[in-house]
Steps between C-alpha positions, in 0.01 A plus 500: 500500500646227676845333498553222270694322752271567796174341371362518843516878555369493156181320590485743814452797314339373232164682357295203604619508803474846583142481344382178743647683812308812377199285454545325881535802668171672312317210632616525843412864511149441371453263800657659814269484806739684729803702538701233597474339150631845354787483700619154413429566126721851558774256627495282201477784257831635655655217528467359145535913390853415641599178349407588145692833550770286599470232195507795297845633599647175506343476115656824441846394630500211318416639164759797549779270580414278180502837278891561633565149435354556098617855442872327614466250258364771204855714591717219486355370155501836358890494565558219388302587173729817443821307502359254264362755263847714491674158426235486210628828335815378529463174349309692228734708447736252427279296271479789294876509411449095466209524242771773287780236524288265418320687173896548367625130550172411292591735255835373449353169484276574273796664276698182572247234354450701199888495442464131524244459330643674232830298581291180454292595206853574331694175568150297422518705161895382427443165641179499248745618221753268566251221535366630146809529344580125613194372370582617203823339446345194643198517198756616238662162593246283534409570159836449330404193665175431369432450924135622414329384857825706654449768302106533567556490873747769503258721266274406741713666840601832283115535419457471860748817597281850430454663212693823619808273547541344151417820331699753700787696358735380775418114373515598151856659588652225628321173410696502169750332430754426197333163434142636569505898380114487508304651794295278744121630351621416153688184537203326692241641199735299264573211733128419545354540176774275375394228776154535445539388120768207584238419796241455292707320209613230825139472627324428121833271426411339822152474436561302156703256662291486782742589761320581806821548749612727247197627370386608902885619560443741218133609610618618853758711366285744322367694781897515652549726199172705511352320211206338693237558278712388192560147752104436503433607169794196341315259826180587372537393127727209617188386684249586263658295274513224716108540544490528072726215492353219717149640371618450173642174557165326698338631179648380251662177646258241456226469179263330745246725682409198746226598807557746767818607193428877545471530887775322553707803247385734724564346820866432372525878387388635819725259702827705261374815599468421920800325477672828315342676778594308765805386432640822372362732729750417777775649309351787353348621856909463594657668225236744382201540793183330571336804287644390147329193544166658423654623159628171446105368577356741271766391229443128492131497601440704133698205348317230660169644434584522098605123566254422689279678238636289238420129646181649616408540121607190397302337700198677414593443081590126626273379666209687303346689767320772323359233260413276792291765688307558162457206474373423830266784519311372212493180611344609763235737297466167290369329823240772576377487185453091541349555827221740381483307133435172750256669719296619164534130343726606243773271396891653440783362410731486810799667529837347573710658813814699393716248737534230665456523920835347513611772288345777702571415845927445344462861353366667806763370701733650324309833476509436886835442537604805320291774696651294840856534353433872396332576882798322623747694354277839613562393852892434442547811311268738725674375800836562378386852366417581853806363616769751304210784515485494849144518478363382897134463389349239685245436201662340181460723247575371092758749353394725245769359288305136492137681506513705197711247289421342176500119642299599753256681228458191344456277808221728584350460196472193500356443796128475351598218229622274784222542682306434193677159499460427848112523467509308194719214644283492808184509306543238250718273762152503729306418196678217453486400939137528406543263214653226679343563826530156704216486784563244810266213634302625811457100576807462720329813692108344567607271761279385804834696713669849549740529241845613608689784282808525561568784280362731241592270186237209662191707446379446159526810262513530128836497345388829335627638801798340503595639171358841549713491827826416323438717194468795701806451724718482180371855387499615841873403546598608116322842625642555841812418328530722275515860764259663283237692745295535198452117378393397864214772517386430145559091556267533831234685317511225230514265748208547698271544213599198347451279816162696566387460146674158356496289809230637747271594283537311155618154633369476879173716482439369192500144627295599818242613328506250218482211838251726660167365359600112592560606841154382709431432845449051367877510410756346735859539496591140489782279319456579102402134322496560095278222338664474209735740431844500680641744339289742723631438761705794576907412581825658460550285211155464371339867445131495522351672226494892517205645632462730207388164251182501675333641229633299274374181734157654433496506184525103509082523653447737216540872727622798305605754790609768189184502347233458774249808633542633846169245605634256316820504703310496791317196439818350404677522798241376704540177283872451527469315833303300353719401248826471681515210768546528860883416441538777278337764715770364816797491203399911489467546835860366550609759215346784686629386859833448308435883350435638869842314615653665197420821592555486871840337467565741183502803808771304693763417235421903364598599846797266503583635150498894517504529890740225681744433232577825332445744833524298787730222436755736332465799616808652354358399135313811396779683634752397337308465156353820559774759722406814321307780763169306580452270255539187732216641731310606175502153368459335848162695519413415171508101516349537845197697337497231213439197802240722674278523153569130413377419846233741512383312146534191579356507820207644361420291235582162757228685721259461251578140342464362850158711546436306181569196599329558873159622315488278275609173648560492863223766611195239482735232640534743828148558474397141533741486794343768709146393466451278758731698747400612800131386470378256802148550434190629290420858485856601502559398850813449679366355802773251699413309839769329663433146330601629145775757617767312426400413123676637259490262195368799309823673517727195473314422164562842393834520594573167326303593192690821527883307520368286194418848295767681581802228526553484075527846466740584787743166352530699094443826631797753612450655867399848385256365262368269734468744781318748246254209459454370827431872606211559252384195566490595926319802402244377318487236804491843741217641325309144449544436894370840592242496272355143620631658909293812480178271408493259779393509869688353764488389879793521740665157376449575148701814536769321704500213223515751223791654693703188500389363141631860377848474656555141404382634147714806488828296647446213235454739211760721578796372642815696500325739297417725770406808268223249366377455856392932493246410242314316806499794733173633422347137535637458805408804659156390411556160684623679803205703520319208496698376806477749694283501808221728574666693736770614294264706263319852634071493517518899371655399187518148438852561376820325727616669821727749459779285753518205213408716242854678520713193564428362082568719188166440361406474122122467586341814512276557799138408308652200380629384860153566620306296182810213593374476848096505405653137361461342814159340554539533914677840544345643802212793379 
């Protein structure tokens, strides 16, 4: 092996090396020619024979001396290792007597701190003695003194010292004295049973002269003395009978029971009790603990629910509410019976109403005010009962306490008589918005010009809505206010089937169909012109008459609609129109553009109404009239469900007056318009040259005609209900233009023409109503088509190239692209 430090002599040797030499001289061998060669190759053998036997000794050498050198080291190491290691077992040795010392100075430690301990224990016990006994001497003359706050406060440090102290032998031994024989356990038994009663006698004095300073100075120095519970139970009567007192006194101070009477009772009896809480809490927390305060709670809550309980039936005995809901219930059955009596013929006596509206709407307010002062005071109270509980829910929860009381019992059941009066307040107050319904002039609207609106309240509506709006915003407020979960659900239910049954369906559908059979495609929206009559004329101080005395106007000519056979009827109504005058017929088409406004508009302020105001303008409102759990998400979900139906109604039924009014009045108007369209010649052609390209009086007459159509409806008519119109009407234009497109045949120009007449059409009729404009695709794909050249379309198939075929997302299928291009009269074959 070869020396690390003689890499040469290394690669000398080396196996490789040895093996190429091996392998040179072989080859020599193989190709000697003569002896000569032998010879020199002999010479070389020997001579490198001798220089690798000399590399090798040299290697040898080398690694010999190195192993001295190492084994030297090994020695000298090993030597050193021995002295270290018998120092070791020395040092051991000695650390052995160390760890023994060490074991018997902890023991006498040990021994030591238990002496002192002992030491300590004793002189704490003496000092405690002598601490006792001077407490003692320091209560025994306090109360020679009649020094009752001293006296409490030293109770108060000897209850502090341990039990084993003031009982012990040793204390008993020498705590007495000649003035004060008695021993310590004894003499405090005495001492605070004696200040307990002579507390108590100071705290009720001080309550009858209503003494607060004293009265609170008294309170804090039950618990001193170990009489805590006696302290709360004297606090709670005092209080109780504050709640009893003032309850007693807003009861029976005044004869009068004048409007909103009871509410305001409770309210003021509620406002005692937070304030008790509140107020008081601060110094029981400091004296007694936080916890007490829950005892306190449960304590006064029981005596402000039998208050509460109290004013609660007074007001019901008051203010007749058991009698009213009779009453109002069969009023109500009263007013079925009419309504099937009148629909048989049959004449009844009508039935008076059990109150006034003025009446209703004060006593609901009241009932209002009364659940909002009770939900209120559920907030307050569950708040605080979380508070001294400790309770960390992150939901507001209603105590148990407030749940399962009586008051609450009786809120709860009442719940369905106020929503009985709710209903019957908004029922009757809407019969009465229908009553004196006031319906505006369209005149100011029919003008030769746009008319500006500038907001909502310029459109012309019925005041029916108006009312309706106002009347349901009262309830709506008198329910949110209240905090009942329940009310809200039931009032939405209510709600919605009263505006879907009374207003969409008795008063506006009613009315559209009623106006439906004078609706024709000869009647123009124009400026209304009564001949004789001005009372007609409909104004917010002049009401036109109500649409439902249109029988009775019939009955002037001598038609009986009660009486009269289904043909009869029939024959009937085909003779109205000619009855009425032309003035009449535009008077009713003002009522049912008036209706449509009505209803569109009625969406808006019902959005405004449950949405914007209640959820979005206040957004802390349900919340805070609503903090238990869920309830504010609950009820948030429940008024947005209630807008989605209303608008879900409501936009159905406007859907299907302005069909009305489209098929009945405007349709043959439109059709008129589109008949001479695109026609420049007989048989159907659309043939242009260059010399009539540029006319287009066909579709400036239309688009005039058009303006002059549509201008009076888009002046009374709100945007939604406009748009609705305009976009029936542009599909019934769509299908009218295809119809009359499909049928004619066209040359180059003609399709170019029809191209441009299209997009002037589309832009004019559209707008900014872009959405409109998609109701023209399919139209003017079949235009473009009929541009196209004949190189864009493939001879296999007739159909468009696939290159412009992909650029367009087409709505004509691929036969219909082919049967747009046979339109061309010089298409290449």
């Amino acid at each position: 092996m070869a020396a690390d430090g003689d890499p040469i002599a290394l690669q000398t040797i080396s196996d490789d090396a040895l093996a190429a030499k091996l392998a040179r001289y072989m080859q020599l061998m193989n190709n000697f020619a003569t002896l000569s060669q032998a010879t020199k190759l002999e010479k070389v053998i020997n001579r490198d024979h001798r220089e690798t036997e000399q590399a090798l000794q040299e290697i040898i050498e080398e690694s010999q001396t190195r192993d001295n050198q190492e084994i030297r080291k090994l020695e000298l190491r090993r030597t050193n290792l021995t002295s270290s290691l018998g120092k070791f077992h020395v040092t051991l040795e000695q650390l052995s007597g160390s760890s023994e010392s060490a074991r018997q100075i902890s023991a006498r430690i040990r021994v030591i701190e238990r002496e002192r301990a002992l030491v300590q224990k004793t002189l704490q016990f003496i000092e405690q003695c002598r601490q006792l006994k001077y407490s003692i001497s320091v209560v025994h003359s306090a109360l020679e003194k009649n020094d009752h706050r001293l006296a409490a406060d030293t109770i108060e440090k000897i209850r502090t010292l341990p039990s084993e102290v003031v009982q012990s032998e040793f204390a008993n031994r020498v705590v007495p004295c000649s003035e004060i024989p008695e021993q310590p356990t004894q003499l405090l038994k005495d001492w605070t049973s004696r200040l307990s009663e002579v507390f108590t006698e100071q705290f009720h004095l001080a309550a009858r002269e209503q003494d607060v300073e004293k009265l609170t100075s008294y309170f804090e120095l039950f618990p001193k003395i170990g009489y805590a519970d006696l302290g709360l139970e004297v606090y709670s009567k005092y209080v109780c009978d504050i709640i009893a007192g003032q309850s007693r006194k807003i009861m029976t101070g005044s004869t009068e029971r004048p409007h909103m009477f009871y509410s305001k009772a409770l309210l003021h009896l509620f406002k005692i009790v937070s304030t008790i809480i509140n107020n008081h809490s601060q110094v029981i927390a400091g004296c007694y603990g936080a916890k007490y305060m829950i005892n306190i709670m449960d304590k006064v809550q029981k005596e402000a629910d039998l208050q509460a309980g109290i004013i609660w039936d007074t007001f019901m005995d008051v203010r007749r509410i058991e009698y009213l809901l009779v009453e109002v219930k069969e009023w109500h059955e009263a007013q079925a019976q009419a309504s099937r009596n009148q629909a048989q013929n049959t004449k009844q006596k009508s039935r008076s109403p059990p109150s006034s509206i003025n009446e209703l709407t004060m006593l609901i307010s009241e009932y209002s005010a009364i659940f909002q002062h009770w939900s209120m005071y559920c907030r307050f109270f569950a708040l605080k009962w979380n508070e001294f509980s400790q309770n960390t829910t992150t939901k507001l929860e209603l105590p148990r306490l407030i749940s399962e009381g009586k008051f609450s019992a009786k809120v709860n059941d009442s719940l369905p008589g106020f929503e009985q009066l709710v209903r019957h307040q908004l029922y009757r107050s809407f019969a009465n918005a229908v009553d004196l319904e006031e319906l505006p002039s369209l005149n100011d609207y029919l003008g030769p010009t746009p008319y500006d609106h500038e907001d909502l309240s310029s459109y012309p509506i019925s005041s029916i809505l108006e009312d309706l709006v106002l009347l349901i915003r009262a309830n709506l407020i008198a329910t949110v206010n209240t905090g009942q979960k329940r009310l809200l659900y039931s009032f939405s239910e209510a709600l919605m089937r009263f505006i879907q049954t009374e207003f969409l369906i008795k008063v506006l559908q009613s009315r559209f169909k009623n106006i439906q059979p004078r609706l024709n495609s000869s009647l123009i929206l124009k400026k209304y012109l009564p001949s004789s009559d001005p009372a007609n004329i409909g104004t917010r101080s002049v009401s036109p008459k109500p649409l439902a005395q249109d029988s009775g106007k019939l009955s002037q000519f001598g038609f009986n609609f009660k009486s009269a056979a289904t043909s009869t009827l029939t024959n009937l109504q085909s003779n109205i129109q000619s009855v009425y005058t032309d003035e009449e017929s535009v008077l009713k088409l003002h009522h049912f553009l008036i209706c449509i406004n009505t209803l569109s508009i009625g969406e808006v302020f019902f959005k405004r109404l449950l949405i914007t105001e209640v959820l979005d303008e206040q957004p802390q409102l349900l919340h805070n009239n609503f903090p238990f759990c869920d309830d504010a998400t609950d009820v948030e979900s429940v008024l947005r469900t209630l807008f989605s139906n209303i608008q879900t109604q409501s936009g159905k039924l406007l859907k299907w007056s302005l069909l009305q009014l489209f098929e009945n009045m405007l349709k043959g108007k439109l059709k008129r318009l589109v008949t001479p369209m695109f026609v420049s010649g007989p048989d159907q052609e659309y043939i242009c040259t260059a010399h009539d390209f540029e006319n287009l009086s066909s579709l400036n007459l239309f688009l005039t005609q058009w303006k002059e159509l549509i201008l009076p409806f888009s002046n009374v008519l709100y945007k939604t209900a406009y748009i609705e119109l305009i976009s029936q009407m542009i599909d019934y234009l769509c299908e009218s233009l295809e119809e009359k497109i499909w049928g004619i045949q066209c040359n180059e120009l003609g399709g170019l023409k029809l191209d441009r007449e299209l997009s002037l059409m589309i832009t004019s009729l559209c707008g900014q109503h872009y959405f409109l404009r998609e109701k023209f695709t399919k139209l003017s794909q079949i235009v473009l088509v009929l541009g196209l050249d004949d190189d864009d379309f493939d001879p296999a198939s007739g159909d468009i190239k696939e290159e412009t075929l992909s650029s367009i997302n087409w709505i004509l299928s691929a036969p219909e692209r082919v049967r747009a291009r046979n339109l061309r009269v010089d298409k290449r074959s």
